[in-house]
KENU-372711 format. One record per residue: residue number from 1; residue in one letter; x, y negated, z negated of N, C-alpha, C, O in turn. Coordinates in nm, 4 decimals, m for minus. Atoms other than C-alpha are relative to their C-alpha. Last residue first. Example, Ala and Ser with C-alpha at 12.3 -4.5 7.8 and 13.67 -1.06 7.14 Angstrom:
<nodes>
<k=2 r=S n_px=m0.0820 n_py=0.1190 n_pz=0.0060 ca_px=1.3670 ca_py=0.1060 ca_pz=m0.7140 c_px=m0.0770 c_py=m0.1090 c_pz=m0.0730 o_px=m0.0261 o_py=m0.2198 o_pz=m0.0899>
<k=1 r=A n_px=0.0890 n_py=0.1190 n_pz=0.0000 ca_px=1.2300 ca_py=0.4500 ca_pz=m0.7800 c_px=0.0900 c_py=m0.1200 c_pz=0.0000 o_px=0.1936 o_py=m0.1181 o_pz=m0.0665>
</nodes>
This chain:
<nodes>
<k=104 r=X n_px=0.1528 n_py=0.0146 n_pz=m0.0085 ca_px=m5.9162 ca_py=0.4584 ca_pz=m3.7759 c_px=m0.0589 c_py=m0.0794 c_pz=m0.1603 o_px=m0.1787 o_py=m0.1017 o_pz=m0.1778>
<k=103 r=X n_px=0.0716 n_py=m0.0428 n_pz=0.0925 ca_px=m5.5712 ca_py=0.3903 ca_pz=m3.7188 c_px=m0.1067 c_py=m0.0407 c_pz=m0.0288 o_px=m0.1411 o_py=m0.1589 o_pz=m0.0287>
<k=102 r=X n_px=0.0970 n_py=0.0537 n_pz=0.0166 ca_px=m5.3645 ca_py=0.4404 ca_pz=m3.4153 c_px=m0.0489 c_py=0.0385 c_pz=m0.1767 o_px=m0.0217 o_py=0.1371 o_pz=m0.2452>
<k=101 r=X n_px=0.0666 n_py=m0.0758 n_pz=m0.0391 ca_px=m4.9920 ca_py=0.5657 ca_pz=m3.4062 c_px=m0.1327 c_py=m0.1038 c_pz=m0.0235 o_px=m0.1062 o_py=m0.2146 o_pz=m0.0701>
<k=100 r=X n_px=m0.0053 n_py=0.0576 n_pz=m0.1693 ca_px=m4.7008 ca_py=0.4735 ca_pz=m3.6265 c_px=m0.1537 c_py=0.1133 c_pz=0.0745 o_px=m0.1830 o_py=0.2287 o_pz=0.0432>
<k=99 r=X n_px=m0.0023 n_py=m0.1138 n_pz=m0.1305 ca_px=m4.7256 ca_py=0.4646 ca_pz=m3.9567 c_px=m0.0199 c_py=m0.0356 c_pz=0.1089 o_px=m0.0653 o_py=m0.1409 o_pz=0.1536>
<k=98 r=X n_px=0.1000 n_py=0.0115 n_pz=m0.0881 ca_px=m4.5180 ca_py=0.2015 ca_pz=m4.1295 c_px=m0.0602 c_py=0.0952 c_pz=0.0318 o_px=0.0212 o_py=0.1798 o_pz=0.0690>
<k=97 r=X n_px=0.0257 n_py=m0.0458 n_pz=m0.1531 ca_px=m4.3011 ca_py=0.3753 ca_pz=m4.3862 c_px=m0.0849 c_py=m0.0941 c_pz=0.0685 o_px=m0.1681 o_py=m0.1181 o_pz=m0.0189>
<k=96 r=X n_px=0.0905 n_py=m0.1020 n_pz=m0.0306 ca_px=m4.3094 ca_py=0.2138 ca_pz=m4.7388 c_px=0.0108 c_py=m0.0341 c_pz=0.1616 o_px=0.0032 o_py=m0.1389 o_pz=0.2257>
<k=95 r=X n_px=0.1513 n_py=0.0514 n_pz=m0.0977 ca_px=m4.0256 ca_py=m0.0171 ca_pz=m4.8258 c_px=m0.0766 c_py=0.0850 c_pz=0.0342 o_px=0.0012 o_py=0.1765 o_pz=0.0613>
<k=94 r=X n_px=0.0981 n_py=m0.0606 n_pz=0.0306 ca_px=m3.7299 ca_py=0.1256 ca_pz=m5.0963 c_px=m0.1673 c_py=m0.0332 c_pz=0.0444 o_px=m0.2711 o_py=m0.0118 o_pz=m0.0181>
<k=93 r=X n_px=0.0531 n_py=m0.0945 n_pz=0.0611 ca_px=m3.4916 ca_py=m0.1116 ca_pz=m5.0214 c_px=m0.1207 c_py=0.0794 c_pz=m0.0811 o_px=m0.1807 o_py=0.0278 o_pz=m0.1754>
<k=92 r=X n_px=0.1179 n_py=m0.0373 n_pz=0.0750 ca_px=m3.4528 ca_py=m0.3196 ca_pz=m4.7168 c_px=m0.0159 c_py=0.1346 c_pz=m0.1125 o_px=m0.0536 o_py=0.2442 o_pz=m0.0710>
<k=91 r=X n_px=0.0127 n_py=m0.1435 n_pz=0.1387 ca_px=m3.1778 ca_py=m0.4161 ca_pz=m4.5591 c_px=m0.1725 c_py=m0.0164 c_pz=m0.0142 o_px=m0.2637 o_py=m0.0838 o_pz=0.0336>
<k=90 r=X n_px=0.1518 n_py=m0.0303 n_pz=0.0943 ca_px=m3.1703 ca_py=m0.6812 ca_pz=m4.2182 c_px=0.0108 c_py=0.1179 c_pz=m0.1339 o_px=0.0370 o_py=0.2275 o_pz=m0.0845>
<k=89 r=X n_px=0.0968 n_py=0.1321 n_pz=0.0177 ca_px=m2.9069 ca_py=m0.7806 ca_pz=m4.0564 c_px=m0.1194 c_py=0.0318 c_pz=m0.0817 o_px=m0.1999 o_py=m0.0263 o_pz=m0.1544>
<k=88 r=X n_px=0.1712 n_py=0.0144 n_pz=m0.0045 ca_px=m2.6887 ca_py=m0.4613 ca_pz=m4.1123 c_px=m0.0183 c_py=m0.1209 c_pz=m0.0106 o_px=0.0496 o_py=m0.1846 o_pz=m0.0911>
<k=87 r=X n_px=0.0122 n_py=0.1728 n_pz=m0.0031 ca_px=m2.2816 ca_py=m0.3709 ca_pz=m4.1521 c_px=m0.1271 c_py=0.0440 c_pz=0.0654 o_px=m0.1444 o_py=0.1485 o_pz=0.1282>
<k=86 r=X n_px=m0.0841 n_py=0.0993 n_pz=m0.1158 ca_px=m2.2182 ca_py=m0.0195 ca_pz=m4.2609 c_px=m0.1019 c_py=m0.1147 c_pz=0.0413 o_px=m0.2185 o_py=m0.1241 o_pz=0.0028>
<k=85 r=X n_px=0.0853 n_py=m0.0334 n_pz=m0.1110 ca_px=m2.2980 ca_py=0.1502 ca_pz=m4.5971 c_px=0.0438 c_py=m0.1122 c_pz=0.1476 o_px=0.1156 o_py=m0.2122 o_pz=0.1480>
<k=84 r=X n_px=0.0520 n_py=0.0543 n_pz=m0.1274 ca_px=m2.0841 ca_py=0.1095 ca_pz=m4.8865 c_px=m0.0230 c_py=0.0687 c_pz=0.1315 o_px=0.0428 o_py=0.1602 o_pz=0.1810>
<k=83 r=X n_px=0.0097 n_py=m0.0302 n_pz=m0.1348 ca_px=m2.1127 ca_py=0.3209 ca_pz=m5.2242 c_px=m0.0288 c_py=m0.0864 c_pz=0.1136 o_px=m0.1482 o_py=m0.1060 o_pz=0.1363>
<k=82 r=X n_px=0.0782 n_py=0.1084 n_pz=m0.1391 ca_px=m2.0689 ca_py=0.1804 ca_pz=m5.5249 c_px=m0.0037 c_py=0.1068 c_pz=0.0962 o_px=0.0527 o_py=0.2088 o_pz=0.0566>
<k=81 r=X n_px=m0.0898 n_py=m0.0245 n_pz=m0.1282 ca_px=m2.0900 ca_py=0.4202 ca_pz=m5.8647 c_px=m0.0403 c_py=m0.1028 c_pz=0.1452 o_px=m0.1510 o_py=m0.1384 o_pz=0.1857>
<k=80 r=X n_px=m0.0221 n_py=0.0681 n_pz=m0.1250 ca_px=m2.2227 ca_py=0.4151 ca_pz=m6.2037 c_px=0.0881 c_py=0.0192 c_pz=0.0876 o_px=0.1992 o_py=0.0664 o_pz=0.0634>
<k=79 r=X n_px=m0.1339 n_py=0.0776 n_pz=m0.0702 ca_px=m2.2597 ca_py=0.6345 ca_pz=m6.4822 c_px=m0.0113 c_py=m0.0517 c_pz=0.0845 o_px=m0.0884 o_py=0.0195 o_pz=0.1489>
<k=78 r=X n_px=0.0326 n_py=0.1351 n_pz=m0.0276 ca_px=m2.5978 ca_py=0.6617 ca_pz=m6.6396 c_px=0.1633 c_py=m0.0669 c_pz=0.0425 o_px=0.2141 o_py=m0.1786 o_pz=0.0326>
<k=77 r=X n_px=m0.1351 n_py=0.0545 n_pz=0.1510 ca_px=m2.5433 ca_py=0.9861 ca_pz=m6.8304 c_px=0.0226 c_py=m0.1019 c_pz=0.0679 o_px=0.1346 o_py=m0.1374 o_pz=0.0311>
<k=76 r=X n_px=m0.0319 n_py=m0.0385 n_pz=0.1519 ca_px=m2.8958 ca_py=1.1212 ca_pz=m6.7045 c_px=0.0972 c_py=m0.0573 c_pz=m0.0847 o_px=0.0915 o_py=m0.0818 o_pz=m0.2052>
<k=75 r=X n_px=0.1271 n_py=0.0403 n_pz=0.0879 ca_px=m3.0677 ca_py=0.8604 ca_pz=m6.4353 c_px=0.0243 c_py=0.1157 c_pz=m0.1610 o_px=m0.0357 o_py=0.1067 o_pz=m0.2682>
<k=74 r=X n_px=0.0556 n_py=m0.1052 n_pz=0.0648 ca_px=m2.6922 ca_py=0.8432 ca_pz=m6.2709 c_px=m0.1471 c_py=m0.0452 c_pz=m0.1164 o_px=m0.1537 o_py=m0.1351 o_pz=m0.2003>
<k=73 r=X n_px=0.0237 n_py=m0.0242 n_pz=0.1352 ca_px=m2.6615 ca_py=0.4720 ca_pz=m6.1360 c_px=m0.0554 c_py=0.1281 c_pz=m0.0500 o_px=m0.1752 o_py=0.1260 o_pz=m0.0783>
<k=72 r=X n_px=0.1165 n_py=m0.0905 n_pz=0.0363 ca_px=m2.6407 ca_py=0.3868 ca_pz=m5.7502 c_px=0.0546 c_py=0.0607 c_pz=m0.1711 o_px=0.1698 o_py=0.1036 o_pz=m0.1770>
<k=71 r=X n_px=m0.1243 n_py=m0.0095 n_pz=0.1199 ca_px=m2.4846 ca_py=0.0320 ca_pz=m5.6443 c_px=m0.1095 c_py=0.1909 c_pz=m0.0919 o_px=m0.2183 o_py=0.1980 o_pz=m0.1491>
<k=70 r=X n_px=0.1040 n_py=m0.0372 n_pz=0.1073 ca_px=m2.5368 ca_py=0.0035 ca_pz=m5.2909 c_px=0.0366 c_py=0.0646 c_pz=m0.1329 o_px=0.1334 o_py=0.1378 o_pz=m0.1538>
<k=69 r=X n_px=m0.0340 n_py=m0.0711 n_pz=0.0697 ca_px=m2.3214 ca_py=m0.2307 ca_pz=m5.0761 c_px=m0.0936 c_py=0.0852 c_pz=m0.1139 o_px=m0.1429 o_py=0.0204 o_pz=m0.2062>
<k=68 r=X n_px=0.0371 n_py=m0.0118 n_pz=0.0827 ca_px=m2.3888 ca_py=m0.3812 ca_pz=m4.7479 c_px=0.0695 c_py=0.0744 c_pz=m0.1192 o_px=0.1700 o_py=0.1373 o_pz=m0.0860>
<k=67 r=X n_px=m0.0467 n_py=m0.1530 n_pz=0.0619 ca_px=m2.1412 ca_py=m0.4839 ca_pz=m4.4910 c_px=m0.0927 c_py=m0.0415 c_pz=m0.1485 o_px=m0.0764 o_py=m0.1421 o_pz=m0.2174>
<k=66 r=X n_px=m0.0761 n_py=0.0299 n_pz=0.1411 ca_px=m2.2989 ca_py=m0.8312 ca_pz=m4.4094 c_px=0.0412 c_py=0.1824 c_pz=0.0076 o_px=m0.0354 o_py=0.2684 o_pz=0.0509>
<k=65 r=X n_px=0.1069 n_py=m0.0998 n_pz=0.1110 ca_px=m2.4411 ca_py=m0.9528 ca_pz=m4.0203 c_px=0.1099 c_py=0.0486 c_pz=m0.1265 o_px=0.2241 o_py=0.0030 o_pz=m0.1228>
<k=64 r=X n_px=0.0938 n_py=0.0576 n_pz=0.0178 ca_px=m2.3634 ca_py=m1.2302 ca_pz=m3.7861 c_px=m0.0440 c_py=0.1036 c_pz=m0.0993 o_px=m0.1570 o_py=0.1013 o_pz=m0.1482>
<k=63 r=X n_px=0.0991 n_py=m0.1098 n_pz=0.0214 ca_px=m2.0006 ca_py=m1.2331 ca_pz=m3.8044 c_px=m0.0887 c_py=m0.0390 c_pz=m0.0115 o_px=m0.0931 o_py=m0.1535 o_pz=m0.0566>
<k=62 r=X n_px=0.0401 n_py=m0.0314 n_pz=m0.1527 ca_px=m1.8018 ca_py=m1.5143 ca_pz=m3.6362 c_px=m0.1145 c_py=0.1050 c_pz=m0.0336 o_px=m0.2097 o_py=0.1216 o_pz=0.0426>
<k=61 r=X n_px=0.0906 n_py=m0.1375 n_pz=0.0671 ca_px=m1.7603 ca_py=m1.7798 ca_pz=m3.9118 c_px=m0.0127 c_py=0.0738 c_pz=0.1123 o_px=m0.0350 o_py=0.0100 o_pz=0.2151>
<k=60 r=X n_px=m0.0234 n_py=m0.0528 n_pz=m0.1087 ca_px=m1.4498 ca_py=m2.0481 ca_pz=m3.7778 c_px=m0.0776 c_py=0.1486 c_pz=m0.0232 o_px=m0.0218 o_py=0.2569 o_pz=m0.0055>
<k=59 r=X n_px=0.0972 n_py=0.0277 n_pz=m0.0513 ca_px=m1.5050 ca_py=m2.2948 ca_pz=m4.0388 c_px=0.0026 c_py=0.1178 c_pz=0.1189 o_px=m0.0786 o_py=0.0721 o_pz=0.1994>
<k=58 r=X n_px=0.0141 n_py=m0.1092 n_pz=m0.1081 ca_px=m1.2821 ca_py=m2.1662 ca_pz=m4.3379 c_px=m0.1117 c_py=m0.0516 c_pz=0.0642 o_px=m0.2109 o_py=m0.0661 o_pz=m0.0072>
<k=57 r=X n_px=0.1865 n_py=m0.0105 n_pz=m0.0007 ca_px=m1.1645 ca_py=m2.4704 ca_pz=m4.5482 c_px=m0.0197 c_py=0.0997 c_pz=0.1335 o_px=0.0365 o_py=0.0837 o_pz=0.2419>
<k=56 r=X n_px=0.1165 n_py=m0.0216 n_pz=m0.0979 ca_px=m0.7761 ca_py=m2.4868 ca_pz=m4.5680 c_px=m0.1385 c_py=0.0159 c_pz=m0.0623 o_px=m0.1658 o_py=0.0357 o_pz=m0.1807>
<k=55 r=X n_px=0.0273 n_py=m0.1058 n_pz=m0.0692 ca_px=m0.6617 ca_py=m2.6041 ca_pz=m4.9094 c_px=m0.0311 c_py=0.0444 c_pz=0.0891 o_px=m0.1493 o_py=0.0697 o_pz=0.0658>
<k=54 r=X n_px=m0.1161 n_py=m0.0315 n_pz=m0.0114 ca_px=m0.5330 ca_py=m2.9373 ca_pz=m5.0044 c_px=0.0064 c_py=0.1539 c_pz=0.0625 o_px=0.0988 o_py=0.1939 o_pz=0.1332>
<k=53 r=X n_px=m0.0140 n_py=m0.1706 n_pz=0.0321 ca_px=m0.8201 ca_py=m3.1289 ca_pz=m4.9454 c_px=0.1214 c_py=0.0420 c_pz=0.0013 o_px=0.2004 o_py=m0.0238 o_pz=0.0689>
<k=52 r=X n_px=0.1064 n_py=m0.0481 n_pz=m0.0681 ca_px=m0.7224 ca_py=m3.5235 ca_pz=m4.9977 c_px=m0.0389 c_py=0.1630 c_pz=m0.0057 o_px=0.0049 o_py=0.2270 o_pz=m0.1013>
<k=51 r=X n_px=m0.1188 n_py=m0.0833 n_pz=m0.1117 ca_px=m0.3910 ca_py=m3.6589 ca_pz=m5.1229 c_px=m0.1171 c_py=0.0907 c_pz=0.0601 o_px=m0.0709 o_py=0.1853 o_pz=0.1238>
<k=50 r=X n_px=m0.0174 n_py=0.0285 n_pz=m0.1631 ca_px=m0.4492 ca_py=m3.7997 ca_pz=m5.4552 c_px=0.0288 c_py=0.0690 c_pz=0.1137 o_px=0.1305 o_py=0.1382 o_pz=0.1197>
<k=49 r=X n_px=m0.0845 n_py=0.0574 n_pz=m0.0189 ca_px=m0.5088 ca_py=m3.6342 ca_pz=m5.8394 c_px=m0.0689 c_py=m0.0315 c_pz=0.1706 o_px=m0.1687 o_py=0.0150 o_pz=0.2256>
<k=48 r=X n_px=0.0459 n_py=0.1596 n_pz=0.0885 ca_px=m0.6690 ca_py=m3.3528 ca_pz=m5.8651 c_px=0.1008 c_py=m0.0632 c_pz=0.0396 o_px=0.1996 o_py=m0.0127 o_pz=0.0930>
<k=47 r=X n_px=0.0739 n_py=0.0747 n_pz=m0.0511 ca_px=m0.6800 ca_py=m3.0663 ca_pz=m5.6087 c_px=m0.0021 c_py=m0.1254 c_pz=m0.0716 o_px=m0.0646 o_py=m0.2224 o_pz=m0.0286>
<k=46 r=X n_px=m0.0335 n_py=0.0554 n_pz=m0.1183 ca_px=m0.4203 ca_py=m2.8795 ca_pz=m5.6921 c_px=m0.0651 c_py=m0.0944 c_pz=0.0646 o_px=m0.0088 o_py=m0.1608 o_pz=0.1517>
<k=45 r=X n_px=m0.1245 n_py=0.0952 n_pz=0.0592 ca_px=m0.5226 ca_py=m2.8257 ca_pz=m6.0830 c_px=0.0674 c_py=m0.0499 c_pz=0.1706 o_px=0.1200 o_py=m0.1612 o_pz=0.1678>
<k=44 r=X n_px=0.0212 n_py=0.1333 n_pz=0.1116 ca_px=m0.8289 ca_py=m2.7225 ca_pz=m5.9607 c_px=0.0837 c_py=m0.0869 c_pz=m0.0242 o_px=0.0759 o_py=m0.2094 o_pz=m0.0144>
<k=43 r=X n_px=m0.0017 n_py=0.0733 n_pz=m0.1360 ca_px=m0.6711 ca_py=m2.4661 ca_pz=m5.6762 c_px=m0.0622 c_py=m0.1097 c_pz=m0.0891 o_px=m0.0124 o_py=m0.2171 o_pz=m0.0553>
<k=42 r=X n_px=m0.1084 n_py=m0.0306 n_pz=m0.0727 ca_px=m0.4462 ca_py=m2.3027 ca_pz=m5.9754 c_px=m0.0370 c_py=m0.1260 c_pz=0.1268 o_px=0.0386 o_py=m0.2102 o_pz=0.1752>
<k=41 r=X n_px=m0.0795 n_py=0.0701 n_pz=0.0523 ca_px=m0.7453 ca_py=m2.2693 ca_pz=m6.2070 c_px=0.0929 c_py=m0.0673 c_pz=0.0852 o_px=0.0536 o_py=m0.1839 o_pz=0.0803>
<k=40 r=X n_px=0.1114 n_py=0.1197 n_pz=0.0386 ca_px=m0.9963 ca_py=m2.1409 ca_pz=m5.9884 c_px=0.0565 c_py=m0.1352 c_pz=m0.0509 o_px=0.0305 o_py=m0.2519 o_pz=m0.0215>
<k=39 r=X n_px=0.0164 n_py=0.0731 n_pz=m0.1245 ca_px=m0.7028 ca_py=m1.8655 ca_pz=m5.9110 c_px=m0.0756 c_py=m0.1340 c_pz=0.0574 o_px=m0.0470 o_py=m0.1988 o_pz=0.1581>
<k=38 r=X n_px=m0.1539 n_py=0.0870 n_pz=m0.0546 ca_px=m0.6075 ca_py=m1.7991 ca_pz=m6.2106 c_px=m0.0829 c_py=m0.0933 c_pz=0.1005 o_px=m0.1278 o_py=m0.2079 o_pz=0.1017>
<k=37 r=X n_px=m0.0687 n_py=m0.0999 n_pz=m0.0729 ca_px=m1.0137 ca_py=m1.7184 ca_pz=m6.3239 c_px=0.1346 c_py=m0.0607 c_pz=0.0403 o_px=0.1340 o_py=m0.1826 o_pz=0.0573>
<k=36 r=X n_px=m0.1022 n_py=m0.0294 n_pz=0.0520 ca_px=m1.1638 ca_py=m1.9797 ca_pz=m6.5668 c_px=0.1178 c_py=0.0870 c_pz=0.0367 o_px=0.2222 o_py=0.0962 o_pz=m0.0278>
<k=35 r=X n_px=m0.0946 n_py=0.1382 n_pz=0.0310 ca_px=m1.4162 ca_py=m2.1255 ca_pz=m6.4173 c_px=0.1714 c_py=m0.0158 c_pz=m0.0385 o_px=0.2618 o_py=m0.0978 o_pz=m0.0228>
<k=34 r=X n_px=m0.0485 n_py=0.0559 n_pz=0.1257 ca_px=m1.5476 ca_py=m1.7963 ca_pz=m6.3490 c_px=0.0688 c_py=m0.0964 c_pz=0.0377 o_px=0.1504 o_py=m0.0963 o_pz=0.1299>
<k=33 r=X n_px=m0.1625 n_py=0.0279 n_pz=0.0252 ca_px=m1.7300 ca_py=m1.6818 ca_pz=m6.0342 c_px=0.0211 c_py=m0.0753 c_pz=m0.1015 o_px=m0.0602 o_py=m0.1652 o_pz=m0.1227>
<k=32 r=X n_px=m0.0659 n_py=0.1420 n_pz=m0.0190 ca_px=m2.1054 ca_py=m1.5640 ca_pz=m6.0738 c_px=0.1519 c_py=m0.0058 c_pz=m0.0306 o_px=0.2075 o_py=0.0538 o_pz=m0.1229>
<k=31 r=X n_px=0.0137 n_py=0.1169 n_pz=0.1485 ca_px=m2.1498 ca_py=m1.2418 ca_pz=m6.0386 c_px=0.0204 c_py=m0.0904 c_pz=0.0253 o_px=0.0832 o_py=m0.1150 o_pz=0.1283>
<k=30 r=X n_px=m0.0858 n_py=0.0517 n_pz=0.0983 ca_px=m2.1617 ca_py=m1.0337 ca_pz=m5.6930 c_px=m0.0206 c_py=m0.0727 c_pz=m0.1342 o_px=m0.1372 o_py=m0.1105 o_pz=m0.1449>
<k=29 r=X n_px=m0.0158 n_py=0.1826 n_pz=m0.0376 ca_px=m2.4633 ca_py=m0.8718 ca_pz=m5.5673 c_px=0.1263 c_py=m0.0323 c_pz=m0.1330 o_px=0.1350 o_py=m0.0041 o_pz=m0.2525>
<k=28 r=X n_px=m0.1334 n_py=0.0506 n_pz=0.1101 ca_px=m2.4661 ca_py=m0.4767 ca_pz=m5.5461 c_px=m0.0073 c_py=m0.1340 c_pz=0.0013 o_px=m0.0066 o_py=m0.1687 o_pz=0.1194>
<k=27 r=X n_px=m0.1712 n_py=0.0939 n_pz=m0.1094 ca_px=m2.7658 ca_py=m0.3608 ca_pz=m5.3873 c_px=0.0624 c_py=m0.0550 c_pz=m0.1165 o_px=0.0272 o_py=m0.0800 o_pz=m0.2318>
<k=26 r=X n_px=0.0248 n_py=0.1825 n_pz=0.0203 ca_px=m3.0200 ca_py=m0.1128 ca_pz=m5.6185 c_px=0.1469 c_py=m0.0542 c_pz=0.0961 o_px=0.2584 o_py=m0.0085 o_pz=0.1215>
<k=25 r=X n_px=m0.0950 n_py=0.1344 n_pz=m0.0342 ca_px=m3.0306 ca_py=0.2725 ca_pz=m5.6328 c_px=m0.0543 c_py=m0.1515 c_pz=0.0368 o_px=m0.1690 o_py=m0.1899 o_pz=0.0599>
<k=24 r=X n_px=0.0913 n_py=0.1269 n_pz=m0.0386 ca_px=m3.1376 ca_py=0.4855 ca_pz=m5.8952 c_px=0.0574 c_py=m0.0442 c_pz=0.0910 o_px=0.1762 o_py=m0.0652 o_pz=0.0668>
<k=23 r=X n_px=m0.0709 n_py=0.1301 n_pz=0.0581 ca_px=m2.9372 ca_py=0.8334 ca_pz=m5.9041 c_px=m0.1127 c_py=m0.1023 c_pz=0.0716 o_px=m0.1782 o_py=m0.0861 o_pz=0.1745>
<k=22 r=X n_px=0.0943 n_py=0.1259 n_pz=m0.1176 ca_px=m3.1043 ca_py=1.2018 ca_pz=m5.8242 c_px=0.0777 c_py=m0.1297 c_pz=m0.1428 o_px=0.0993 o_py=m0.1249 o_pz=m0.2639>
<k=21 r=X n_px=0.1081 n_py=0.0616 n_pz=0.0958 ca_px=m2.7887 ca_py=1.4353 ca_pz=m5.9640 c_px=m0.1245 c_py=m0.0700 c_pz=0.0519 o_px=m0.1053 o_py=m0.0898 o_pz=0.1719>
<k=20 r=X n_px=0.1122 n_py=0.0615 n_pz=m0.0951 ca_px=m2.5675 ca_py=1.6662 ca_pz=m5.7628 c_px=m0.1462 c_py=m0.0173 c_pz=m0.1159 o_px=m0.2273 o_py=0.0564 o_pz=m0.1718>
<k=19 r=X n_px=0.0538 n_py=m0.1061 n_pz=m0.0680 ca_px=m2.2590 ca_py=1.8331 ca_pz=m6.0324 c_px=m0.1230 c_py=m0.1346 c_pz=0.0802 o_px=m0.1237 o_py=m0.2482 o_pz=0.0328>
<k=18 r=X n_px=m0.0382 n_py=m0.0626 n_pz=m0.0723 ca_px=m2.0246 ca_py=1.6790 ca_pz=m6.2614 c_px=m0.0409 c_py=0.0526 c_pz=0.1318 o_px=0.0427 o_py=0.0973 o_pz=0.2103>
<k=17 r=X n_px=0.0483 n_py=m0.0562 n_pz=m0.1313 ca_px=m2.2571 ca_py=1.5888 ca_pz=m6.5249 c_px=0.0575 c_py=0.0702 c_pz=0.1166 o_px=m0.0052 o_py=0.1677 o_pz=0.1579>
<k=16 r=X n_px=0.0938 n_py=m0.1232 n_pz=0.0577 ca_px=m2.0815 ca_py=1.5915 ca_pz=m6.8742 c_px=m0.0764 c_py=0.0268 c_pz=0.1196 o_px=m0.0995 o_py=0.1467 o_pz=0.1354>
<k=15 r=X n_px=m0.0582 n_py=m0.1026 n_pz=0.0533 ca_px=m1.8148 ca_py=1.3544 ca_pz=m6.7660 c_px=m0.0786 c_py=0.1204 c_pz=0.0134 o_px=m0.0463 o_py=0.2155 o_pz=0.0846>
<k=14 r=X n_px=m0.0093 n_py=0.0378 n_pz=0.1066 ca_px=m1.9580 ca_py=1.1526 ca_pz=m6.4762 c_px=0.0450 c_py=0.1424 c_pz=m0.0821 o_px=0.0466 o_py=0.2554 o_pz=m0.0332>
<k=13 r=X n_px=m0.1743 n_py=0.0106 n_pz=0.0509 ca_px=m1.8540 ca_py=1.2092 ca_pz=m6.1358 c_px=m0.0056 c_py=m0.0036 c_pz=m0.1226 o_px=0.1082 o_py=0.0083 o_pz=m0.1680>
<k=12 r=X n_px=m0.0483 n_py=0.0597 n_pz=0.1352 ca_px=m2.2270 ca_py=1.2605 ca_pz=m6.0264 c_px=0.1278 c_py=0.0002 c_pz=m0.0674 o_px=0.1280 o_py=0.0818 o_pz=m0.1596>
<k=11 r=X n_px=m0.0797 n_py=m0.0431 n_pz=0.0719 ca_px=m2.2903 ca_py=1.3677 ca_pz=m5.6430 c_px=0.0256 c_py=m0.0961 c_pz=m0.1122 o_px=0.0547 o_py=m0.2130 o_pz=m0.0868>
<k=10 r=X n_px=m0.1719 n_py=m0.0321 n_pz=m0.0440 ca_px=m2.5791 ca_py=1.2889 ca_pz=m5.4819 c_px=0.0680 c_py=0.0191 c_pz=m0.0973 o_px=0.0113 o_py=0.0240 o_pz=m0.2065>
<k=9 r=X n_px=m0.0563 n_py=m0.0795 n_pz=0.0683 ca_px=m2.9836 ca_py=1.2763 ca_pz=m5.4902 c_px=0.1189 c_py=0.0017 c_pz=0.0253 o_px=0.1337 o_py=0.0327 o_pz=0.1435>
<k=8 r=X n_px=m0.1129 n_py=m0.0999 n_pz=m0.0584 ca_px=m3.1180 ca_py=0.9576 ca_pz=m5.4220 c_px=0.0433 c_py=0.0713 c_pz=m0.0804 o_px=0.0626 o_py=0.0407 o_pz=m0.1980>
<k=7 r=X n_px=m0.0730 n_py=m0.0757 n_pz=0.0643 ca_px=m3.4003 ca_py=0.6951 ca_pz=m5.5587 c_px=0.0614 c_py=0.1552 c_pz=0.0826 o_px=m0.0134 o_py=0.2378 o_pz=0.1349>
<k=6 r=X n_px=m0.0267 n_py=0.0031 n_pz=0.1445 ca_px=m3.5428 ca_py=0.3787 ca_pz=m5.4351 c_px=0.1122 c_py=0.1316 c_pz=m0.0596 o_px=0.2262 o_py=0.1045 o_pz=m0.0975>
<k=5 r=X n_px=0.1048 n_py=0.0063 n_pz=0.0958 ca_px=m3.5325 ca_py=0.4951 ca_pz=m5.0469 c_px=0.0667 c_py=m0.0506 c_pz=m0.1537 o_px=0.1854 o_py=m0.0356 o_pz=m0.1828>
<k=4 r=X n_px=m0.0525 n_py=m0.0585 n_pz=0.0801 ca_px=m3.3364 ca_py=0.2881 ca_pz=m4.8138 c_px=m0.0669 c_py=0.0259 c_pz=m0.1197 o_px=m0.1031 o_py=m0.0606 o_pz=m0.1994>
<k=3 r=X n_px=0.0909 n_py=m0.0135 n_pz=0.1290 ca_px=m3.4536 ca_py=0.1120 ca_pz=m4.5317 c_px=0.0328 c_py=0.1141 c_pz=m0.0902 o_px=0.0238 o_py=0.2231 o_pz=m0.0337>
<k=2 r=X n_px=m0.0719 n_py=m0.0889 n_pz=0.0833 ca_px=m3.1764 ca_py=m0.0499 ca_pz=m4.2681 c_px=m0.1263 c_py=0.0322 c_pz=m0.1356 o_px=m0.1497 o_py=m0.0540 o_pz=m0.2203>
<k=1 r=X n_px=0.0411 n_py=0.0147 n_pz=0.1373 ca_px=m3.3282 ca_py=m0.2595 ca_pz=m3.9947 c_px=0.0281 c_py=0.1304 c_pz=m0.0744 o_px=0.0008 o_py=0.2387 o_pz=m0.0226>
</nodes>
């Protein structure tokens, strides 16, 4: 299990910063896909009409876990940046420690 605090200090690329900033971070999640993209287009227009799937269909999944991605955001000139982290079943950002040990 992967826990990752809310907020990090690292390097800022942005114009006026340049220099080691603390940045928010949050996971990256894709957008919704467009209707309208070539490629949407392209297998749409292939598919109509007769003649069944025309595309392979991917059944053959082997991975059990995701290459994460974290999306961290300067808190002064609010540039953005990804950074990926290596493949995990589990994330978690910004979770409070367990302690370990007895408690009274």
């Amino acid at each position: 299990m992967v826990n990752v605090p809310k907020e990090r200090r690292t390097y800022c690329a942005g114009k006026e910063c340049k220099r080691h900033r603390i940045h928010k971070v949050t996971q990256y999640k894709a957008g919704k896909a467009s209707n309208f993209a070539q490629g949407k287009r392209r297998y749409d227009s292939k598919q109509m009409g007769f003649g069944g799937q025309t595309k392979p269909v991917f059944h053959k999944k082997a991975k059990t876990t995701r290459k994460v991605v974290l999306r961290l955001e300067c808190k002064k000139c609010k540039t953005k940046k990804q950074l990926c982290i290596k493949r995990t079943k589990h994330f978690e950002l910004g979770a409070k420690k367990a302690d370990s040990g007895h408690q009274y």
